[in-house]
C-alpha positions in Angstrom: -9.1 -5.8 -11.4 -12.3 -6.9 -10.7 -14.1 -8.3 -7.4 -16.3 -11.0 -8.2 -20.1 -9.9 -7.5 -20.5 -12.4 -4.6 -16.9 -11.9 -3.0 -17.6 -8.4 -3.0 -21.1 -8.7 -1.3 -19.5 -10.5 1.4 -16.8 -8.3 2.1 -19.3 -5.9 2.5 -21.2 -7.6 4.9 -18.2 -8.3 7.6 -17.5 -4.2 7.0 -21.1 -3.6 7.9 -20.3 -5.8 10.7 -17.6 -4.8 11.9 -18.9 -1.1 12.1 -21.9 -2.4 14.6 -19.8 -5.0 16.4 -17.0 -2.6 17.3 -18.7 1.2 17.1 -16.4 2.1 14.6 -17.5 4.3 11.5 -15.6 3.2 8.3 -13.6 6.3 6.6 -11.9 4.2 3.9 -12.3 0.4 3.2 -10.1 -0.7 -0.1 -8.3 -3.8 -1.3 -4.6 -3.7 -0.9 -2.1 -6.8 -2.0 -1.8 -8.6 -5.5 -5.3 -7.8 -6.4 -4.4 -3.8 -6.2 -1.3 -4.4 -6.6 -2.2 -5.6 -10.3 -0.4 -9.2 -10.0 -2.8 -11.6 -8.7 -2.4 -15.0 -8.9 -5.5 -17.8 -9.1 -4.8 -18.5 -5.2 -4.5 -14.8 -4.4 -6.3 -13.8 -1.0 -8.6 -10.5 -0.7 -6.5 -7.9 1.3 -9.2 -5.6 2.3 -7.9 -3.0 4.5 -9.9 0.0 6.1 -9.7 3.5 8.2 -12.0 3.6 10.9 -12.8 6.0 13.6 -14.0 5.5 17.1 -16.4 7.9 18.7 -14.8 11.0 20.7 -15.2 9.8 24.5 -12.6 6.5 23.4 -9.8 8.5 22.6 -10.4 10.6 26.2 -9.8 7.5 28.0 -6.9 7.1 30.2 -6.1 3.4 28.8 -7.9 3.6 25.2 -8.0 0.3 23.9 -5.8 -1.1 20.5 -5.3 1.0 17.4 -6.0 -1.6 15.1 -8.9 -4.0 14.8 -8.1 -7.4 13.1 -10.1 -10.6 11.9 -8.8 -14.2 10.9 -8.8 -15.4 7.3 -11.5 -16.4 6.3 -13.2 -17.6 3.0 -9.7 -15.8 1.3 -10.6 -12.6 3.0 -8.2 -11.1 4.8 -9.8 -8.3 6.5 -8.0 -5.8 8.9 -7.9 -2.1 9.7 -6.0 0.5 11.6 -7.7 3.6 13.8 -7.2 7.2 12.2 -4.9 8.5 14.8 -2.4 5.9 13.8 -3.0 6.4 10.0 -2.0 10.1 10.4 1.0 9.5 13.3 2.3 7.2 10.6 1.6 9.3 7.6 3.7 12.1 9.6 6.4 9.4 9.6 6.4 9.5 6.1 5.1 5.4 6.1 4.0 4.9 2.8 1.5 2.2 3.7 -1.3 4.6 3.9 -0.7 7.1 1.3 -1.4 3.6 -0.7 -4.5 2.5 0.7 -5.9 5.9 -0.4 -4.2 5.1 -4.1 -5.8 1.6 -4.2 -7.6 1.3 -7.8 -10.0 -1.2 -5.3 -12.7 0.5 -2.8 -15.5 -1.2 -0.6 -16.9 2.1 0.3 -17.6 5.2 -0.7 -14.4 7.6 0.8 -15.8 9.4 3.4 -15.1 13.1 2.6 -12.3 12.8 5.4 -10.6 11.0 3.0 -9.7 13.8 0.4 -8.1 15.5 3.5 -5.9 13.2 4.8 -4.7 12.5 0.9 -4.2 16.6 0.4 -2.4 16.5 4.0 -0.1 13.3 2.6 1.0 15.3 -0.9 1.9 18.4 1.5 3.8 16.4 3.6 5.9 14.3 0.9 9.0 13.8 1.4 10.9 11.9 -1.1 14.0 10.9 0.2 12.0 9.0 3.2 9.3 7.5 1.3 12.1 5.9 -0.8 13.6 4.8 2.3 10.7 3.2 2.9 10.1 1.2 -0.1 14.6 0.6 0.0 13.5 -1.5 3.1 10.7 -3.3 1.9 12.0 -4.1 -1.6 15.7 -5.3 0.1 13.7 -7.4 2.6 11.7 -9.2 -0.2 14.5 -10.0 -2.2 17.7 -10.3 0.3 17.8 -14.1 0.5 17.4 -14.3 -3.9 18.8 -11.0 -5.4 22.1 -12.3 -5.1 22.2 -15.8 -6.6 21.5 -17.4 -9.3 18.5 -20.2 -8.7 14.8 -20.0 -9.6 12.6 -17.7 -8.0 8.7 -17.7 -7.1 7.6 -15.1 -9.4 5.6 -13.7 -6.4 9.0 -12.7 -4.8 9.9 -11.1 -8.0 7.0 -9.1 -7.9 7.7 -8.4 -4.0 10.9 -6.3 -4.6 10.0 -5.0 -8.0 7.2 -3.0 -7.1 9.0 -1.4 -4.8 11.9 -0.5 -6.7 9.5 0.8 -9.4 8.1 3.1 -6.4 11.6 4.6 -6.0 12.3 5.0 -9.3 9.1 6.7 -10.4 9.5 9.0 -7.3 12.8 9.6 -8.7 11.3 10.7 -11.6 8.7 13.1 -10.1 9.6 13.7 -6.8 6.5 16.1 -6.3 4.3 13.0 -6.4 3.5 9.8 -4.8 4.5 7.2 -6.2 0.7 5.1 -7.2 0.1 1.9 -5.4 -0.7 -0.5 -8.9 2.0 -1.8 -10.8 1.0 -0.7 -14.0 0.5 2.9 -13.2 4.1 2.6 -11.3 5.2 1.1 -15.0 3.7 4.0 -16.9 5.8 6.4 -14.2 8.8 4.8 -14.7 9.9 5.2 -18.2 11.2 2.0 -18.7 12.6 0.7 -21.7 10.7 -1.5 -24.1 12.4 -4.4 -23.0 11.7 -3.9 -19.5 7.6 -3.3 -20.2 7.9 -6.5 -22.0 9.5 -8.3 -19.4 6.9 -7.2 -16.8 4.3 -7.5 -18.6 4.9 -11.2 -18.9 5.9 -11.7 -15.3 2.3 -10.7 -14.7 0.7 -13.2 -16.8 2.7 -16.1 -15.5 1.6 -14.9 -11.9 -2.2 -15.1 -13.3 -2.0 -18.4 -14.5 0.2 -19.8 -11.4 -0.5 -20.5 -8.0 1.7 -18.1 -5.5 4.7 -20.4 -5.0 5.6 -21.0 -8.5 9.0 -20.7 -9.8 9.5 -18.6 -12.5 13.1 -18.2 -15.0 15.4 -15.4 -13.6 15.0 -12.4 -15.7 18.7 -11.1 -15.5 17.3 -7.0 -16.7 14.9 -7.2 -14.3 17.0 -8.4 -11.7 19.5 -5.1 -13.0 16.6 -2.9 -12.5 15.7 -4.2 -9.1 18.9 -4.0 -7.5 20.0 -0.4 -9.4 16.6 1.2 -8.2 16.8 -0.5 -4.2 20.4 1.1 -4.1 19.1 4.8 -4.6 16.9 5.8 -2.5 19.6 8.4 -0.7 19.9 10.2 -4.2 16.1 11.9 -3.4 15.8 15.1 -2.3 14.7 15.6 1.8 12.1 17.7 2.6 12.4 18.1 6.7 8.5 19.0 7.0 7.0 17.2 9.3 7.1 19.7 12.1 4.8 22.5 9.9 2.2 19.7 9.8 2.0 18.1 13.3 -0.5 21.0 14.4 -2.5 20.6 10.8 -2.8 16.7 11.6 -3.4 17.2 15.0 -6.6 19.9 14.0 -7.7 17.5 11.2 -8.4 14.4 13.9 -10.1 17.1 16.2 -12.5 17.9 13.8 -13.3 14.6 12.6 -14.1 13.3 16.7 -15.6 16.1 17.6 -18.5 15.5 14.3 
């Protein structure tokens, strides 16, 4: 997916902004939502999300201000980050969120060499059982009021649950690896039948030519597939590992405040 030239110059400018207005450095700054995701729609907004870090004496304060730093829509840019010690207490959570943001096919930034850390530290840490647990929740949320019936859904609720329940299925598949963040590459993971590429495939060029809250025809497969993959997450294997890597995390932000 391509950024237009001029969208992409003014995303850059309100990072380079934000990094002066707030004394933050930037450690990752990538587009996550349709755009990433590999489902936009005409209307779709720019979800640019980033990884920032404060300098050493903030986090030694004895009421350190928020973890996240957020902006207001504007322009279609939706533009909003989180601290690196709450990336890494939620990566040892086993919240997917992040281990996607450093998937996205979309960056703003060069990674700063950080980056390649905290993504070694994330495949160590995997554990497949939660991370499907994870994306069980999300899918089930996006889908619980439509799943069920029978009427016409907005093909961007479709996409809402099936990306999801592609995650679970291609970490079912290869439960050594993270499932990727872009629907395609979660396709190609998968192993779906013919049928089911077809399917998706034209799901995602409806969404392209539509704006985000148009129906779509009920796609009785997919809605098989969606519901069959949501209801598995408890068949991955646990992997009870996040004590071992509490102290690794803990040394990894240490290193990267105290530079």
């Amino acid at each position: 997916m391509t950024i237009p030239p001029a969208v992409r110059r003014e995303i850059e400018t309100r990072l380079d902004a934000i990094e002066a207005t707030h004394g933050v450095r930037l450690l990752l700054a990538i587009e996550s939502g349709s755009r990433a995701w590999g489902f936009p729609s005409p209307d779709s907004d720019y979800d640019v999300r980033f990884l920032y870090v404060r300098p050493r004496d903030w986090y030694l304060s004895l009421a350190p201000g928020r973890d996240v730093i957020e902006t207001p829509i504007e322009d279609e840019i939706d533009l909003n980050g989180w601290d690196v010690r709450k990336a890494l207490g939620l990566l040892l959570k086993s919240n997917a969120v992040v281990s996607e943001w450093m998937l996205s096919p979309i960056r703003y930034r060069t990674d700063d060499p950080f980056i390649a850390r905290l993504a070694e530290l994330a495949d160590d840490l995997l554990d497949p059982r939660a991370i499907a647990y994870h994306y069980a929740r999300s899918g089930k949320l996006a889908a619980d009021r439509w799943l069920g019936g029978a009427g016409d859904v907005p093909v961007k609720k479709y996409f809402y649950a099936l990306r999801p329940a592609l995650a679970i299925r291609a970490i079912r598949l290869n439960p050594d690896a993270r499932p990727p963040m872009n629907l395609q590459a979660l396709v190609a993971a998968s192993d779906l039948p013919a049928v089911l590429v077809e399917q998706v495939e034209a799901l995602v060029e409806a969404k392209a030519c539509t704006n985000e809250r148009a129906n779509g025809t009920r796609l009785p497969e997919i809605d098989a597939l969606i519901r069959g993959e949501l209801g598995r997450a408890g068949e991955l294997p646990a992997r009870k590992l996040r004590d071992r890597f509490v102290d690794r995390a803990n040394q990894l932000f240490l290193e990267l405040v105290n530079t």
